[in-house]
C-alpha positions in Angstrom: 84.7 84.7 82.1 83.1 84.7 85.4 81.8 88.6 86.5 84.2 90.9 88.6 82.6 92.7 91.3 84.1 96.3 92.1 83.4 98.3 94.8 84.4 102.2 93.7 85.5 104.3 96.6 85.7 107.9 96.4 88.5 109.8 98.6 88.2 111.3 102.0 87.4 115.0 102.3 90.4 117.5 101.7 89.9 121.2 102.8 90.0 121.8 99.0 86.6 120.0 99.1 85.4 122.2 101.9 86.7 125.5 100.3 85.2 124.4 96.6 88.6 124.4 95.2 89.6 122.3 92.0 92.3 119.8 92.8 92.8 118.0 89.8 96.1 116.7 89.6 97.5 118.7 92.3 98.5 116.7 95.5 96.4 117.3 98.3 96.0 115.5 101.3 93.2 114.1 103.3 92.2 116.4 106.3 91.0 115.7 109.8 87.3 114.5 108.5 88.7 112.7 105.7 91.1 110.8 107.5 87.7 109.8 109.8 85.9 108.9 106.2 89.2 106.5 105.3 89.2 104.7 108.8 85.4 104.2 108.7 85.4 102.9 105.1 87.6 100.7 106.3 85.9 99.2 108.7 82.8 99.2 106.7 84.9 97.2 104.0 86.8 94.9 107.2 84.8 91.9 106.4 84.8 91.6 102.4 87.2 89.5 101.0 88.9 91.7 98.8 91.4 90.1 96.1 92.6 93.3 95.3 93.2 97.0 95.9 93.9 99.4 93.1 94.3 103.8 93.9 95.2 106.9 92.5 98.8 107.8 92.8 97.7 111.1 94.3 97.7 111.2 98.2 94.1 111.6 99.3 92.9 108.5 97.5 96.3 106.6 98.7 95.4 107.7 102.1 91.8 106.7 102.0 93.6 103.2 100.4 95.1 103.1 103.4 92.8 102.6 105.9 90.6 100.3 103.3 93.9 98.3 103.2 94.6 98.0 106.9 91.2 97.4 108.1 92.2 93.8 106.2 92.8 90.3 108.3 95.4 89.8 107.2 96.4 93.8 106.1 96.7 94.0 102.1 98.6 96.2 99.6 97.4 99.0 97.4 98.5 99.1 94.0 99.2 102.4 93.3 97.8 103.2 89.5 98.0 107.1 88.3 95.5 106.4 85.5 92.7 106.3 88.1 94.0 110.1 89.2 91.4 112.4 88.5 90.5 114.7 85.5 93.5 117.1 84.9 92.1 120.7 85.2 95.0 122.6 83.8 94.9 126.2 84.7 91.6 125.8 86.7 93.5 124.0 89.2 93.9 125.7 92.5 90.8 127.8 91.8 87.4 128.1 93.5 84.1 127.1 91.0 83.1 131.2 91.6 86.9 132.6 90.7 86.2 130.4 87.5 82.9 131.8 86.7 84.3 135.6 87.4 87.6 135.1 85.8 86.5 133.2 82.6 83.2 133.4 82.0 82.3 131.5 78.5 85.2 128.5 79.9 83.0 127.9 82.8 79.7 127.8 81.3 81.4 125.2 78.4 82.3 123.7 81.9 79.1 123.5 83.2 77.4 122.5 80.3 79.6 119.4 80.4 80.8 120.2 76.4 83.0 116.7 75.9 85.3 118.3 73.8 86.4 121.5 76.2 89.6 121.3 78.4 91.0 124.0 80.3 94.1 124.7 79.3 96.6 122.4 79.8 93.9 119.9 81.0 91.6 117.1 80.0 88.7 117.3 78.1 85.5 114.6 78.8 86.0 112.1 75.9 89.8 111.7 76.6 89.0 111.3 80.7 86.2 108.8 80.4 88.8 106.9 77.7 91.5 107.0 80.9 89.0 105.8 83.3 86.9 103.0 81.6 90.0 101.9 79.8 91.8 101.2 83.0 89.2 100.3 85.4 88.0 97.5 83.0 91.7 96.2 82.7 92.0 95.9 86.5 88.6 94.1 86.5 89.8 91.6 83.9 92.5 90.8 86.2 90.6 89.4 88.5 87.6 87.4 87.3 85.2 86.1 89.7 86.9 88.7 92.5 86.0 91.4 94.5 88.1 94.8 93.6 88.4 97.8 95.2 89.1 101.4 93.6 89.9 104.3 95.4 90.0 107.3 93.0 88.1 110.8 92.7 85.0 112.6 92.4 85.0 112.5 88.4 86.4 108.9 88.5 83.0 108.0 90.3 81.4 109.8 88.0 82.2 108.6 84.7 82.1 104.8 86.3 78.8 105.4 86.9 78.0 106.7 83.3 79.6 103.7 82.2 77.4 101.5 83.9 73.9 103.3 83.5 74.3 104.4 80.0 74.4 107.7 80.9 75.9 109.9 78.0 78.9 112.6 78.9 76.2 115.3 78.4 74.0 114.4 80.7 73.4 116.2 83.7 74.1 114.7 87.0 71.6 113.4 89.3 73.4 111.0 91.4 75.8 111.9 94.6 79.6 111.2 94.3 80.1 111.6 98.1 83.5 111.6 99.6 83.9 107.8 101.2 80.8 106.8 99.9 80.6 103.0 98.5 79.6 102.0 95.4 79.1 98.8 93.6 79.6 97.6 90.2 79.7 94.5 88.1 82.4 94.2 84.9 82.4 91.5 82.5 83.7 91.5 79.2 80.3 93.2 77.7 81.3 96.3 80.6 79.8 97.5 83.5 77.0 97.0 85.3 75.3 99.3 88.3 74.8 96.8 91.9 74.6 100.2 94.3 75.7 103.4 94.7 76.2 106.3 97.0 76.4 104.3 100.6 77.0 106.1 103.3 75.9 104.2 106.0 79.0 103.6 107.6 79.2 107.7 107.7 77.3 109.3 110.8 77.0 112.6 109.1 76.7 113.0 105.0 79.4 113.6 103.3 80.4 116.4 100.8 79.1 115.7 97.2 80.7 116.4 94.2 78.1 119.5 93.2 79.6 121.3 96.1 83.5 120.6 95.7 
């Protein structure tokens, strides 16, 4: 089976992102810089022949799908997909990473230790939310051998694809940037996923916000 190459497309910046609030499944939209991220990660992507273009059900990554889609000649279609939605934070959702810390303390240092077996409650824990996302990304890929597919998902979507392709364990800390509308390339055959590039945001004039800071 001939390689898929995927390009991995984080949302646009909410003003969740801005105030370090977890989204999670909640449904927030793109705001005023975001929606500048999505129109210039579509142009960035306007030339690439893309066979096909998978999202998140939730909004910001639709909207950001959007643009990627439009920028096309001819203009293509997003295919929705809400197993590329982000982790589910349960209760911590709505919350900033400092009411965590000051409302329950010993949940947000399992947090921050990355502990792949804690979930908030009513929420995901690491090993089930890498399953989601490696699972369905590599069934998308298979789709499409020899293509180039886009994903536009989530902070912790980027995250665990890149895992998947650098052999990095859950428990690792991160040392990478999973910037909003930044472009990252992958390869996925059958034997998984493969690192190209990551984290470009050439096509941004001003850095975007990274994941270690919303």
């Amino acid at each position: 089976m001939e390689a898929t190459r995927l390009i991995a497309v984080r949302h646009g910046e909410t003003a969740w992102n801005a105030d370090t609030r977890i989204q999670g499944h909640l449904d927030i939209p793109l705001n005023d810089i975001g929606l500048w991220q999505a129109a210039r990660v579509g142009q960035a992507l306007a030339d690439e022949t893309i066979g096909a273009l998978y999202a998140s059900d939730l909004q910001r990554a639709r909207q950001t799908a959007e643009a990627i889609a439009g920028a096309q000649s001819p203009p293509i279609q997003p295919i929705a997909d809400m197993r590329l939605r982000e982790r589910a934070f349960g209760r911590f959702e709505g919350r900033t990473f400092a009411d965590i810390e000051a409302e329950t303390p010993e949940e947000a240092l399992r947090w921050r230790r990355r502990d792949p077996a804690f979930a908030p409650a009513g929420g995901e824990n690491l090993i089930d939310f890498r399953q989601r996302i490696t699972s369905a990304a590599a069934e998308l890929a298979a789709r499409h051998p020899g293509e180039l597919v886009v994903l536009v998902a989530h902070g912790g979507v980027m995250d665990v694809l890149y895992r998947a392709a650098t052999g990095q364990e859950l428990q690792a800390p991160r040392t990478w940037a999973l910037g909003n509308a930044a472009i990252n390339r992958m390869l996925w055959t059958p034997q998984g996923f493969s690192l190209v590039g990551w984290g470009d945001v050439g096509h941004l004039a001003a850095g975007p916000l990274d994941e270690a800071s919303t």
